[in-house]
C-alpha positions in Angstrom: 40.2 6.2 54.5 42.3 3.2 54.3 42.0 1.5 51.0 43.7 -1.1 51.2 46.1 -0.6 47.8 49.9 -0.4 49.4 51.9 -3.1 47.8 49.1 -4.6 45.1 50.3 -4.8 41.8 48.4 -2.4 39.3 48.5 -2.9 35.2 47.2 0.2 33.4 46.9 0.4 29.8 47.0 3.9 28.5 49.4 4.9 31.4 51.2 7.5 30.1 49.2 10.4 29.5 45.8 11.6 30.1 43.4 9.8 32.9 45.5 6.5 32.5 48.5 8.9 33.6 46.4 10.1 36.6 45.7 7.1 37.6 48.6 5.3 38.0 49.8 8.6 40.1 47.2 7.9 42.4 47.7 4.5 43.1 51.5 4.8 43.8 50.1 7.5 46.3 48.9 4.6 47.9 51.8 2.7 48.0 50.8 -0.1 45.1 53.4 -1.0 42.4 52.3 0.5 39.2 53.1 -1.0 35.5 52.3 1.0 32.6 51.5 0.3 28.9 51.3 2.4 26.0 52.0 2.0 22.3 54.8 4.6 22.5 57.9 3.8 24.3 58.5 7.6 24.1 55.0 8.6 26.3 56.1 6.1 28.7 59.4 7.0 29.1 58.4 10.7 29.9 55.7 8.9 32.2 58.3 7.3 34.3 59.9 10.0 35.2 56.9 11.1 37.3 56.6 7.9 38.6 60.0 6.3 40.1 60.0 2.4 40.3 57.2 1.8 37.7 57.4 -1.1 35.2 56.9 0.1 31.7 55.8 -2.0 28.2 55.2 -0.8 24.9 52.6 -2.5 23.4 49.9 -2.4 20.5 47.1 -3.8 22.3 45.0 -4.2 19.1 47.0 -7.3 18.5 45.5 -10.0 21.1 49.1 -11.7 21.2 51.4 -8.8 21.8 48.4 -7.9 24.6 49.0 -11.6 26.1 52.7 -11.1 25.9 52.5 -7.4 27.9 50.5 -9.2 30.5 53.0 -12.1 31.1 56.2 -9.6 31.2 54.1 -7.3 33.7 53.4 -10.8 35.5 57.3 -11.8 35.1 58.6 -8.5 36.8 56.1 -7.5 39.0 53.8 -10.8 40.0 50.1 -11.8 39.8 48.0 -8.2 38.7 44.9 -7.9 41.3 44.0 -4.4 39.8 43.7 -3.5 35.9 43.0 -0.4 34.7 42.3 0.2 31.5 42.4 3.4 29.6 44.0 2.8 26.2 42.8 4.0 22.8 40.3 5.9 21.5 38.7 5.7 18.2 39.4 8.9 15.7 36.1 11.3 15.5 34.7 11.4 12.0 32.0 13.5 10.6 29.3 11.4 9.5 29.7 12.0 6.1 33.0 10.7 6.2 32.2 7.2 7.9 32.8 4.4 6.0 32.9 0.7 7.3 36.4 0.9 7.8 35.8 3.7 9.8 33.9 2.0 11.8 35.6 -1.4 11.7 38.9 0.7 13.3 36.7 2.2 16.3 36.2 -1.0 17.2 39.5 -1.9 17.1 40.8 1.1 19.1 38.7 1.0 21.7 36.5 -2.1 22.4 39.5 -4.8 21.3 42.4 -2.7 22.8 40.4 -3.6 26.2 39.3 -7.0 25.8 42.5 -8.2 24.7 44.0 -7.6 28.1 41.4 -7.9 30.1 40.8 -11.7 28.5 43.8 -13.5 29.5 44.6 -11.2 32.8 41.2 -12.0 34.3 41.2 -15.8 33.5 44.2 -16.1 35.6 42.3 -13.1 38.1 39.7 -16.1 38.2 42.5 -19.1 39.0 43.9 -16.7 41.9 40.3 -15.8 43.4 40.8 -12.0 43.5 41.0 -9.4 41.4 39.6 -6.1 40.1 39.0 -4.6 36.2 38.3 -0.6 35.9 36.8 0.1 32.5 37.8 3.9 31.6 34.6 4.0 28.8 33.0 7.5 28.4 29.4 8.6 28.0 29.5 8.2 24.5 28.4 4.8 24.8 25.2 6.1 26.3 24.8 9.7 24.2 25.3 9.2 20.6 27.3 12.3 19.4 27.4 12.9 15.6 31.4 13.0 15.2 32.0 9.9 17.7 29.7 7.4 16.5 32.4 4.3 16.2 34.1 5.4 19.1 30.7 5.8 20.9 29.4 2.1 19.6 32.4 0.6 20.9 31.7 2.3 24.4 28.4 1.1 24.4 29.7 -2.9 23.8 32.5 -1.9 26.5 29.9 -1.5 28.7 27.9 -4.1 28.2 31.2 -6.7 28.4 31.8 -4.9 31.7 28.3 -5.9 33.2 28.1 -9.3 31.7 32.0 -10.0 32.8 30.9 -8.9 36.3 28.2 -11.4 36.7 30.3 -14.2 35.3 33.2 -13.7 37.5 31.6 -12.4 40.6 31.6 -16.1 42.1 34.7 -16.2 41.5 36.4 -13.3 43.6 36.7 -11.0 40.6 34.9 -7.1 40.4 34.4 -6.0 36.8 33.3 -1.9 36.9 33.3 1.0 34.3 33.9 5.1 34.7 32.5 6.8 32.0 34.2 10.3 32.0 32.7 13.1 30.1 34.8 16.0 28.9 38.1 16.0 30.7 41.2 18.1 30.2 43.1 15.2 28.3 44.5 15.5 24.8 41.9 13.6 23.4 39.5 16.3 24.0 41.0 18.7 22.7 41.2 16.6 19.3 37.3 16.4 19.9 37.1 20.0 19.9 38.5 20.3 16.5 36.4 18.1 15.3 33.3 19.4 16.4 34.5 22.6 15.6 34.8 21.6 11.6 31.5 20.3 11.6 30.5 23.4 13.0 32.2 26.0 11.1 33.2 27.7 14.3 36.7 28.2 15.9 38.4 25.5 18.4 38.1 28.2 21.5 34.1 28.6 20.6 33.8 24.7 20.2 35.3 24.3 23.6 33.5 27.4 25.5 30.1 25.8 23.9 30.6 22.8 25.4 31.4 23.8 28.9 28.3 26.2 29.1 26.1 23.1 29.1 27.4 21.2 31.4 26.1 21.5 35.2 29.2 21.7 36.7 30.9 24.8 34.5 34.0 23.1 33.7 35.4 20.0 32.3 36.6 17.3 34.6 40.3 17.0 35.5 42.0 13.6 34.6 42.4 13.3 38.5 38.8 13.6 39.0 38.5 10.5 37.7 41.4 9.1 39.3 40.1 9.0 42.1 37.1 7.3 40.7 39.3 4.6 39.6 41.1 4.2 42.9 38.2 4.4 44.9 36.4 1.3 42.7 39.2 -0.4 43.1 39.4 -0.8 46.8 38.2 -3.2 49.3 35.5 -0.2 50.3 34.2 -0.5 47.1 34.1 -4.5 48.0 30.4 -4.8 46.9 29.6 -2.9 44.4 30.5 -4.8 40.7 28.9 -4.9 37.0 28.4 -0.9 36.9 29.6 1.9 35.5 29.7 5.2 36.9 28.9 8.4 35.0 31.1 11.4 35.6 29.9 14.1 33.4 29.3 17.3 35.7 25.6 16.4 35.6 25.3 17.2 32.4 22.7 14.2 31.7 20.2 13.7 34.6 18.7 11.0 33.7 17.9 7.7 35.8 18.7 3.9 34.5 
């Protein structure tokens, strides 16, 4: 299947590890030029080596003008972005009892404003140019409230909803707004997840994790290129129609219908 990516210029945010790492390996695969952004120069350094030619920037995207200033050196370098990605940051699990509002105030910030601060400048100009695509890596815990995720799991929900109500205000305009919502994948985060949910428990790490898979459908967690492909696939011109959604990936461990 020809999709159409060989030679577009693809920003993703979180690019250096995890599902943000798998995806920008799938999209040089297909010949577009990859630029990758993380908060540690480090990550993306050891990213790059996997990944000959990419453009690299270390940025904290909680800060809406060092966000703005990532976007204009990956425009500088590369030129105009027609695909972003974005898979940056993830709030820090806390038991409830531990919650405070600044607790919840930093999910927020993590998650929901490390996306909207790129994706506000990057698809005004998206807008200007009359193309472009966004790819919301969210996660079903903005749909399933879990009891150690709750900030993280608010902020997916609002991600969500900016996702759908960005689609309908840009589809005129040439741009496709969509969401993935992984659920457990082999990434570092959930392995932190596993810790945490292994403290509230009062159980072991290994028994955490083995819990968790036996309820899922599928019988194992996803890999980050599981949802790679996801991504890329989303991205494409045979995805051309489809815009304002976001796609559950969770082994079918929630049948449910929306």
């Amino acid at each position: 299947m020809d999709l159409g990516l060989d030679g577009k210029v693809v920003l993703i945010t979180g690019g250096s590890k995890g599902i943000g790492l798998a995806c920008a390996q799938a999209f040089a695969a297909e010949g577009a030029r990859v630029a990758l952004c993380s908060r540690s120069r480090e990550n993306l350094d050891r990213a790059a080596q996997t990944l000959p030619g990419a453009f690299t920037a270390a940025a904290d995207l909680a800060d809406p003008e060092a966000a703005a200033a990532m976007v204009d050196a990956v425009e500088a370098a590369l030129g105009p972005v027609e695909v972003l990605v974005n898979s940056a940051g993830a709030a820090r699990r806390t038991p409830p009892a531990e919650l405070t509002p600044k607790a919840w105030r930093a999910g927020m910030d993590a998650k929901f404003f490390t996306y909207l601060n790129v994706i506000d400048p990057l698809i005004k100009r998206m807008a200007r140019r009359g193309r472009g695509v966004v790819v919301n890596v969210i996660g079903v815990g903005g749909k399933v409230a879990a009891p150690v995720h709750l900030p993280g799991g608010a902020a997916n929900a609002a991600l969500m909803l900016a996702t759908a109500g960005l689609a309908a205000a840009y589809a005129s305009q040439g741009v496709r707004v969509l969401g993935v919502s992984p659920g457990l994948t082999e990434t570092g985060r959930v392995a932190e997840r596993m810790l945490s949910e292994a403290r509230l428990a009062g159980i072991s790490p290994e028994e955490a994790r083995a819990r968790s898979i036996a309820h899922i459908p599928m019988g194992r967690m996803a890999d980050p290129m599981d949802v790679a492909r996801a991504v890329l696939f989303l991205a494409s011109h045979q995805a051309g129609y489809i815009t304002g959604t976001t796609l559950t990936m969770d082994g079918g461990l929630h049948p449910i219908v929306l």
